[in-house]
N, CA, C and O atoms as a MOPAC input file, in Angstrom:
PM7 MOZYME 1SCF
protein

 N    -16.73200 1    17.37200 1     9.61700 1
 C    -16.44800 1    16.29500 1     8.70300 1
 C    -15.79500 1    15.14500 1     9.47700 1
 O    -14.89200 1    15.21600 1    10.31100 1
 N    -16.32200 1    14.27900 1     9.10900 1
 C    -16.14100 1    13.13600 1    10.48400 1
 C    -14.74400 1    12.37100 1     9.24600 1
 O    -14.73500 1    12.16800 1     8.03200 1
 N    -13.95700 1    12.19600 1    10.11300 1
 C    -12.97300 1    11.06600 1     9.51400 1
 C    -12.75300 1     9.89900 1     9.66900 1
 O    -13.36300 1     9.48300 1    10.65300 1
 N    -11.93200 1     8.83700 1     8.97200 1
 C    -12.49100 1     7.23600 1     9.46700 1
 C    -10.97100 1     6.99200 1     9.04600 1
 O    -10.55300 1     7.69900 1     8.12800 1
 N     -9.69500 1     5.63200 1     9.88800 1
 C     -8.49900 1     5.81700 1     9.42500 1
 C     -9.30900 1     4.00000 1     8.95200 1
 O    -10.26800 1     3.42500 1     9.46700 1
 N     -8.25300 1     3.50800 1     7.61800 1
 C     -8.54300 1     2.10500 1     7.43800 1
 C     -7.52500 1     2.00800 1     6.48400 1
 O     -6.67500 1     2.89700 1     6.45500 1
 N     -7.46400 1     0.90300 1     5.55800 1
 C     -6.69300 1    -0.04300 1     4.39300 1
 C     -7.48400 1     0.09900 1     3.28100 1
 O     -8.70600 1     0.18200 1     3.15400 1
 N     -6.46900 1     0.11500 1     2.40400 1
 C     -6.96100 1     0.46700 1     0.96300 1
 C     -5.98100 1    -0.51300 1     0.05400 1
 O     -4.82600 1    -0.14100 1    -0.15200 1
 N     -6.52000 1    -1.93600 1    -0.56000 1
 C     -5.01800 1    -2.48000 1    -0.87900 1
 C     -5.94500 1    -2.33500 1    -2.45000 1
 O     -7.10500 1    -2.17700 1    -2.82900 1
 N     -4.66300 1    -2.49500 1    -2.97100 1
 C     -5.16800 1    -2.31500 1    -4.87000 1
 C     -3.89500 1    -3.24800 1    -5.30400 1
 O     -2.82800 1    -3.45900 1    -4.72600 1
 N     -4.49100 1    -3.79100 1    -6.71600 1
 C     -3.70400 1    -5.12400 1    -7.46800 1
 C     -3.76900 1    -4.23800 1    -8.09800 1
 O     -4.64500 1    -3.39800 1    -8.30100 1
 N     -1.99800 1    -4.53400 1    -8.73600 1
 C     -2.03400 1    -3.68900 1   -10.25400 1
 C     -1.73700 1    -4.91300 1   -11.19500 1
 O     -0.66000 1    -5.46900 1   -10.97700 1
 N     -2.51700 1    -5.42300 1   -12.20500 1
 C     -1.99400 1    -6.35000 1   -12.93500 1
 C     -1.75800 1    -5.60200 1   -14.07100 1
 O     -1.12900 1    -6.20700 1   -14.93900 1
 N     -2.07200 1    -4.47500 1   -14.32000 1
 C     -0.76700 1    -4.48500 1   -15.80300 1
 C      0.03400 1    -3.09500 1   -15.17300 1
 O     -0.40500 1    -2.13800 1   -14.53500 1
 N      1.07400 1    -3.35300 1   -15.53500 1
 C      2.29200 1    -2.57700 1   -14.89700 1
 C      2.45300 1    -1.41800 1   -15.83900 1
 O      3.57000 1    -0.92000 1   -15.97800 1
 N      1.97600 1    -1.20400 1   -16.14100 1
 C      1.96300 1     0.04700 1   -17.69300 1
 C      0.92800 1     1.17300 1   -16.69300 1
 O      0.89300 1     2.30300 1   -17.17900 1
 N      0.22000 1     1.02300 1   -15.56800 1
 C     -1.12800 1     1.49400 1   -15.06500 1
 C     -0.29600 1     2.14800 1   -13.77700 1
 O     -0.74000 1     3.02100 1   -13.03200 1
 N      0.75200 1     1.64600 1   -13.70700 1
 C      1.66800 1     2.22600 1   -12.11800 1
 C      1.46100 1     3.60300 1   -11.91000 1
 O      1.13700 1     4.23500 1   -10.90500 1
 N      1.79500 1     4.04300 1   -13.43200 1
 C      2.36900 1     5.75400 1   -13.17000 1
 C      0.95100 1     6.18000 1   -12.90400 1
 O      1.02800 1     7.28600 1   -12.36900 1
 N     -0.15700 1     5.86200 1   -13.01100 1
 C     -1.81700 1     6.61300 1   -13.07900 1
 C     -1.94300 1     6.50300 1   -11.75900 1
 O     -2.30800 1     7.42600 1   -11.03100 1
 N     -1.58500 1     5.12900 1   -11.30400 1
 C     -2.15500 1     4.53400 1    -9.86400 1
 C     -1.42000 1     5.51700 1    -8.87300 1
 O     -1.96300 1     6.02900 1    -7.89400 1
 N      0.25000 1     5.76500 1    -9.36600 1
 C      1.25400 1     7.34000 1    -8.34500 1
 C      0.86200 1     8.42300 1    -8.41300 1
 O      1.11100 1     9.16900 1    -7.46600 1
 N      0.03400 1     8.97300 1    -9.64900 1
 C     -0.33900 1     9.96200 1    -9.49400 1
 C     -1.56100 1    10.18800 1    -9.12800 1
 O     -1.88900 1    11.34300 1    -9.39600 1
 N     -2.39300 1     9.56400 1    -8.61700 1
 C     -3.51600 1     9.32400 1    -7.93300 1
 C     -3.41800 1     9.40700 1    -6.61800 1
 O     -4.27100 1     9.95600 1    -5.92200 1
 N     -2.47500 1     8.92300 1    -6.22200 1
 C     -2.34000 1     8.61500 1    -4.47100 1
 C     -1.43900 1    10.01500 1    -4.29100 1
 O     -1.61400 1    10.53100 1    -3.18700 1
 N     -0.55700 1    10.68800 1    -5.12300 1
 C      0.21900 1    11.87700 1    -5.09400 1
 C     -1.16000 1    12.77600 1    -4.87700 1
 O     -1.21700 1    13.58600 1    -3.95200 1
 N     -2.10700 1    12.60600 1    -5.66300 1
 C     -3.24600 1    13.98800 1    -5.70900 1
 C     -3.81400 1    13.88300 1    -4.12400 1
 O     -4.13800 1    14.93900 1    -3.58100 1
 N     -3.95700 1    12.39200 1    -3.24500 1
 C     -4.46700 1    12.78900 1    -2.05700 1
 C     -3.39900 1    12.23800 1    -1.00300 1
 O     -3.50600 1    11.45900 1    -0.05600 1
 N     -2.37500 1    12.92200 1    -1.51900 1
 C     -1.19100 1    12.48800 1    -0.28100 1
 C     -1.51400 1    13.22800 1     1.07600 1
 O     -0.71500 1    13.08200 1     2.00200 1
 N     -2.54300 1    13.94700 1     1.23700 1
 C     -2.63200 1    14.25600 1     2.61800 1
 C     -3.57300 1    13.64800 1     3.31700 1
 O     -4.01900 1    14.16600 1     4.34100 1
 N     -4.12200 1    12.13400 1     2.73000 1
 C     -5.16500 1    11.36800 1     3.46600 1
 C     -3.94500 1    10.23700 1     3.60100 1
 O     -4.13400 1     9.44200 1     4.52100 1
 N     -3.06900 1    10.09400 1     3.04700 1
 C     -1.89800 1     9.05100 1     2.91700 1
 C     -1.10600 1     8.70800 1     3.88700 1
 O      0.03800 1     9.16300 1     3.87300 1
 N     -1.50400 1     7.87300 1     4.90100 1
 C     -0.51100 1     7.78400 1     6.36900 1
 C      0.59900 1     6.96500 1     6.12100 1
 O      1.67400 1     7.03600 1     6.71600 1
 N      0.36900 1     6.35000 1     5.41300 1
 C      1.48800 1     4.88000 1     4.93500 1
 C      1.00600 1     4.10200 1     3.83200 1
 O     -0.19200 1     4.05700 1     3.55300 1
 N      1.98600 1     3.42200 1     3.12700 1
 C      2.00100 1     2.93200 1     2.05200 1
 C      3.31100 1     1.60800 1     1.78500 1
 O      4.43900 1     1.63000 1     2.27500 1
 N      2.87200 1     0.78900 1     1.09100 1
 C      3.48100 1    -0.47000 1     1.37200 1
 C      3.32000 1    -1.06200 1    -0.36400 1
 O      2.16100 1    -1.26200 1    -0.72900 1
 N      4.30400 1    -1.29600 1    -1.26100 1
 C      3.90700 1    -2.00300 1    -2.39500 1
 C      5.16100 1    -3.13700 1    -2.61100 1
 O      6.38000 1    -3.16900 1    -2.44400 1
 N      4.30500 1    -3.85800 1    -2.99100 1
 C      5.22100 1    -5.55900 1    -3.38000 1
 C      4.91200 1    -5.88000 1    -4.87400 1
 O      3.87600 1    -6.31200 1    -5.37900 1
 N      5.98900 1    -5.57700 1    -5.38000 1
 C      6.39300 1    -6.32300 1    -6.73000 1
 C      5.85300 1    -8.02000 1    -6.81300 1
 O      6.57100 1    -8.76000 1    -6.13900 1
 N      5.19900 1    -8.41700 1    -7.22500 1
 C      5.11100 1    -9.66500 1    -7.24700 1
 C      5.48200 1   -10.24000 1    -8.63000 1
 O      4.62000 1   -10.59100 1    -9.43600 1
 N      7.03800 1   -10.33200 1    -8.90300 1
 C      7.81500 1   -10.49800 1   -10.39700 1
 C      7.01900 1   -12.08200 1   -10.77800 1
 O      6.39700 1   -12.16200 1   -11.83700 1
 N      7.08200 1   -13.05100 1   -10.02800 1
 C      6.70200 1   -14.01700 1   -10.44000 1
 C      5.01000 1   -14.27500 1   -11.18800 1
 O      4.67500 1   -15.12200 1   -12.01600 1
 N      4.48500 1   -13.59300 1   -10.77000 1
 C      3.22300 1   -12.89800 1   -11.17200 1
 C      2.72900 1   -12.03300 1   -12.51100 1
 O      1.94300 1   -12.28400 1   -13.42500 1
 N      3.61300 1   -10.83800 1   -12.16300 1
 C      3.66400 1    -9.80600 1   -13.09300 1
 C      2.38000 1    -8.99500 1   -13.02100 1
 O      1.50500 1    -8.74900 1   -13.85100 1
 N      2.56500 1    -8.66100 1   -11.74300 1
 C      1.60700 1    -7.93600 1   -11.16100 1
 C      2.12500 1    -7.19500 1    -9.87700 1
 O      3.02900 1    -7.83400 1    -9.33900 1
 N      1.76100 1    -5.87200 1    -9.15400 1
 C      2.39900 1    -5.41100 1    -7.64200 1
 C      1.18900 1    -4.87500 1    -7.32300 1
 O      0.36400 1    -4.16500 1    -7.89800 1
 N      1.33800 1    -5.60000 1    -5.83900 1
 C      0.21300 1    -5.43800 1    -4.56900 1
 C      0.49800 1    -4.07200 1    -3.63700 1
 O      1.53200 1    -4.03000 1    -2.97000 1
 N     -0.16400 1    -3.29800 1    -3.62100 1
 C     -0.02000 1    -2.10500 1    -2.72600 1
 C     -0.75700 1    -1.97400 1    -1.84800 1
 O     -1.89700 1    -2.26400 1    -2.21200 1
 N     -0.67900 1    -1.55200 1    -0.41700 1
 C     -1.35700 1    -1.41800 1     0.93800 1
 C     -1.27800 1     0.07700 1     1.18100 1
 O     -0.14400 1     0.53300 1     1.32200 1
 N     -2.30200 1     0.90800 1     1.25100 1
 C     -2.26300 1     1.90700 1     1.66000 1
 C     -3.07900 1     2.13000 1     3.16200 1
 O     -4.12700 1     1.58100 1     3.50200 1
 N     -2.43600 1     2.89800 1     3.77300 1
 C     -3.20400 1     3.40900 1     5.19900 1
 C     -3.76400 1     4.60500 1     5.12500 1
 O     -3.03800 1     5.54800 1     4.81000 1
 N     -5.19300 1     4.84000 1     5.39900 1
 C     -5.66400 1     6.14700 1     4.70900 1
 C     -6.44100 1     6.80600 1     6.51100 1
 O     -6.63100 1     6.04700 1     7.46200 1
 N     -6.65400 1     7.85700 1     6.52100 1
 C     -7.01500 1     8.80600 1     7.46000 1
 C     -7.86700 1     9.85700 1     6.74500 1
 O     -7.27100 1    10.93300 1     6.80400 1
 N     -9.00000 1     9.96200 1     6.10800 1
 C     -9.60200 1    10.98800 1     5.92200 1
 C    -11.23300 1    10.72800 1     6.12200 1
 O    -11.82500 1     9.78400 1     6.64400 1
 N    -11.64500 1    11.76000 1     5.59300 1
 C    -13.32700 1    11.80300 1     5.21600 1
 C    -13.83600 1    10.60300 1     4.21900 1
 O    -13.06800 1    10.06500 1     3.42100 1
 N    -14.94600 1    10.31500 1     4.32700 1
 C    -15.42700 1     9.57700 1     3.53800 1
 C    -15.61100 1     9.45400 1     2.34000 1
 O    -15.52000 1     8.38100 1     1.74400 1
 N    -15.96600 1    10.81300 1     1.69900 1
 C    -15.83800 1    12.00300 1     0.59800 1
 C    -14.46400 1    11.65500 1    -0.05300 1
 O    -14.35800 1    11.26900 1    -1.21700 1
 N    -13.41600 1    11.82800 1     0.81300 1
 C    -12.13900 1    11.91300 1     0.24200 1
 C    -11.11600 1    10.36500 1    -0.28300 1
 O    -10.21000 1    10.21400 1    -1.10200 1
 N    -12.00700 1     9.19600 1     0.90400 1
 C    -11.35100 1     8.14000 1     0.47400 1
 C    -12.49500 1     7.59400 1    -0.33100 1
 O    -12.14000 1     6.62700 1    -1.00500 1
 N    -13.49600 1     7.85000 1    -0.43900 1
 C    -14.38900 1     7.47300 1    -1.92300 1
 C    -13.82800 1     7.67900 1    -3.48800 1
 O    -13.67800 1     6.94000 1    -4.46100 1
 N    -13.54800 1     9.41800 1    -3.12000 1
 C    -13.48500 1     9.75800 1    -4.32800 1
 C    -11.59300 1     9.24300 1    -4.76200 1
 O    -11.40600 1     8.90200 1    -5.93000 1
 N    -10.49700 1     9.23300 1    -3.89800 1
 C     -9.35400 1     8.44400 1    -4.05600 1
 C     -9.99500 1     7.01400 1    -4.89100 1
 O    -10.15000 1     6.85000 1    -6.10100 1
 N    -10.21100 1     6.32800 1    -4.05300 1
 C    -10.61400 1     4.76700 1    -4.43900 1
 C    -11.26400 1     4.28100 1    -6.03400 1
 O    -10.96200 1     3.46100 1    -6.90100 1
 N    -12.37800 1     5.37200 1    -5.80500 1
 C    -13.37600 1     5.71600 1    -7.46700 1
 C    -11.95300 1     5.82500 1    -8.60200 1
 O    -11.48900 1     5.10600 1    -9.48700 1
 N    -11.72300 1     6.71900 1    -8.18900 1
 C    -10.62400 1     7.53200 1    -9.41300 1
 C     -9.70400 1     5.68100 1    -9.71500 1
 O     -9.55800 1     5.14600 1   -10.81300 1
 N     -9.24800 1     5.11400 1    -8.34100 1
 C     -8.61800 1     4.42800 1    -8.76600 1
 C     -9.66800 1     3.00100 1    -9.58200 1
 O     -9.60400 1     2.63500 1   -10.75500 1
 N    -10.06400 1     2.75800 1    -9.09100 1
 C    -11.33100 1     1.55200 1    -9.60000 1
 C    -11.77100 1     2.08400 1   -11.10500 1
 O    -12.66900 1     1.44400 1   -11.65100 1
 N    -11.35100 1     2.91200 1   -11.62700 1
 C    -11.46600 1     3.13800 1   -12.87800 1
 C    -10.60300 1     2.67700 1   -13.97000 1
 O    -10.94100 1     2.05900 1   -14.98000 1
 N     -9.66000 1     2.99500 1   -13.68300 1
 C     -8.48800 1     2.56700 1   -14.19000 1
 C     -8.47100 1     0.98300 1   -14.60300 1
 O     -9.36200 1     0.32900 1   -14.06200 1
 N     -7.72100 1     0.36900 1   -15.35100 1
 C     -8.03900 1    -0.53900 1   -16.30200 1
 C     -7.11200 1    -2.04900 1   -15.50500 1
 O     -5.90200 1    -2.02700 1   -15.28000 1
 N     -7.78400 1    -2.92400 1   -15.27600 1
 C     -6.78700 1    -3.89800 1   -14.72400 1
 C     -5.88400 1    -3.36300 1   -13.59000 1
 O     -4.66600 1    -3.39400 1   -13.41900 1
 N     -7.41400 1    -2.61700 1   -12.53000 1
 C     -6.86900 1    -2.28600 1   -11.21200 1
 C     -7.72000 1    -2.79000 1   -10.43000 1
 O     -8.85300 1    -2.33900 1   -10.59900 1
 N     -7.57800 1    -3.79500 1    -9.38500 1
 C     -8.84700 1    -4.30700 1    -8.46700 1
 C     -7.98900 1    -3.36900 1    -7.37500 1
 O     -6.76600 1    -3.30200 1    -7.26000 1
 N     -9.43700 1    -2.38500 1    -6.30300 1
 C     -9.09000 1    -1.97500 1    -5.30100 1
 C    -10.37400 1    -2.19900 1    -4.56500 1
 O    -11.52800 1    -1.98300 1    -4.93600 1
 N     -9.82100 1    -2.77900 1    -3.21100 1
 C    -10.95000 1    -2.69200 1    -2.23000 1
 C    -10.44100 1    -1.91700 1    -0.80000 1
 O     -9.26900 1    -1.68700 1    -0.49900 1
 N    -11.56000 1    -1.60600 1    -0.06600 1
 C    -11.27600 1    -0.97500 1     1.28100 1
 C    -11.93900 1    -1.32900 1     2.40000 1
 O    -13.13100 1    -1.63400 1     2.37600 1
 N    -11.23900 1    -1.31700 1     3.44400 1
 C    -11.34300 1    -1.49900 1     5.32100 1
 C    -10.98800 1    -0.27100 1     5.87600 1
 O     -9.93100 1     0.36000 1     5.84600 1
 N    -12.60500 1     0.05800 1     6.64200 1
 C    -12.74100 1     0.77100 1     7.27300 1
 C    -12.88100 1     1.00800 1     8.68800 1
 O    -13.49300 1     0.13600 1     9.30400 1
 N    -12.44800 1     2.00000 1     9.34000 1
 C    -13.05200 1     1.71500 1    10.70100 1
 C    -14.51500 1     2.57000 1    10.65600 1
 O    -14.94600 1     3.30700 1     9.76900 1
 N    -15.17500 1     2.14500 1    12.09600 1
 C    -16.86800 1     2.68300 1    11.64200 1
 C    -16.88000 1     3.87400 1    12.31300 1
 O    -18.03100 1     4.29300 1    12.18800 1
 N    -16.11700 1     4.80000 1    13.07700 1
 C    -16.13000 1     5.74600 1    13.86500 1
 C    -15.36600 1     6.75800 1    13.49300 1
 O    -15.29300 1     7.76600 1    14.19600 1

């Protein structure tokens, strides 16, 4: 199973969606190298940076789960190797 390490940043604009978005990243905390979130109060919205290390399989199905969720934009950077 080939692994790929990259960035995973996700907007949370409604703040009611936090606790889904923690327990999401809790279910694949072992692809989870680092993690970075900014409150953006003036906004009313928080920006999160995740650093991910797994299979393709595994940061798909992370990302999916999250891209479901309601007034969550997530995109990802990968490396190709």
């Amino acid at each position: 199973m080939e692994k790929r390490i990259g960035v995973v940043g996700i907007v949370v604009e409604d703040i009611s969606n936090a606790s889904k978005v923690n327990g999401i990243l809790h279910d694949y905390a072992n692809i989870v190298v680092g993690r970075m979130g900014v409150p953006y109060k003036d906004r009313g919205i928080s920006i999160i940076s995740i650093i991910v290390d797994g299979s393709m399989d595994q940061i798909s199905a992370m990302t999916g789960k999250l891209g479901k969720l309601d007034n969550i934009s997530v995109k990802t950077a990968l490396t190709k190797v």
